[in-house]
Steps between C-alpha positions, in 0.01 A plus 500: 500500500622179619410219215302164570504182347185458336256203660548157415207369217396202347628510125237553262377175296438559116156349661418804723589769169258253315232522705552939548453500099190338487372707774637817308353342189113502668599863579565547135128383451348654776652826330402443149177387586416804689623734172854564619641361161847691492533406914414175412739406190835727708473223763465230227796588351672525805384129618598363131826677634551336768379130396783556231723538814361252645596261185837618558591409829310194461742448174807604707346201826509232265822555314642505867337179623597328170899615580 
């Protein structure tokens, strides 16, 4: 199978992640509000996950700028 180069896409902004956690976050309360508890507090913890990532790069941005 012959490989391809994979398209060309704008680079993510720390902006654009923000803005998918607080939509996962209403999910989140969407969930628990309709009695899905355990579905609910998984996807928490994976959102608490990923602003913790998110901390990082931002961490990792600034040192960079700052050099």
């Amino acid at each position: 199978m012959p490989k391809t180069s994979p398209e060309s896409k704008p680079a993510t902004t720390a902006a654009d992640i923000e803005r998918s956690i607080q939509a996962l976050n209403k999910m989140a309360e969407r969930l628990w509000g309709d009695g899905r508890e355990s579905e609910a507090k998984a996807l928490l913890d994976a959102l608490d996950a990923l602003n913790r990532a998110l901390d990082r790069i931002r961490i990792g941005e600034s040192r960079r700028v700052l050099h």
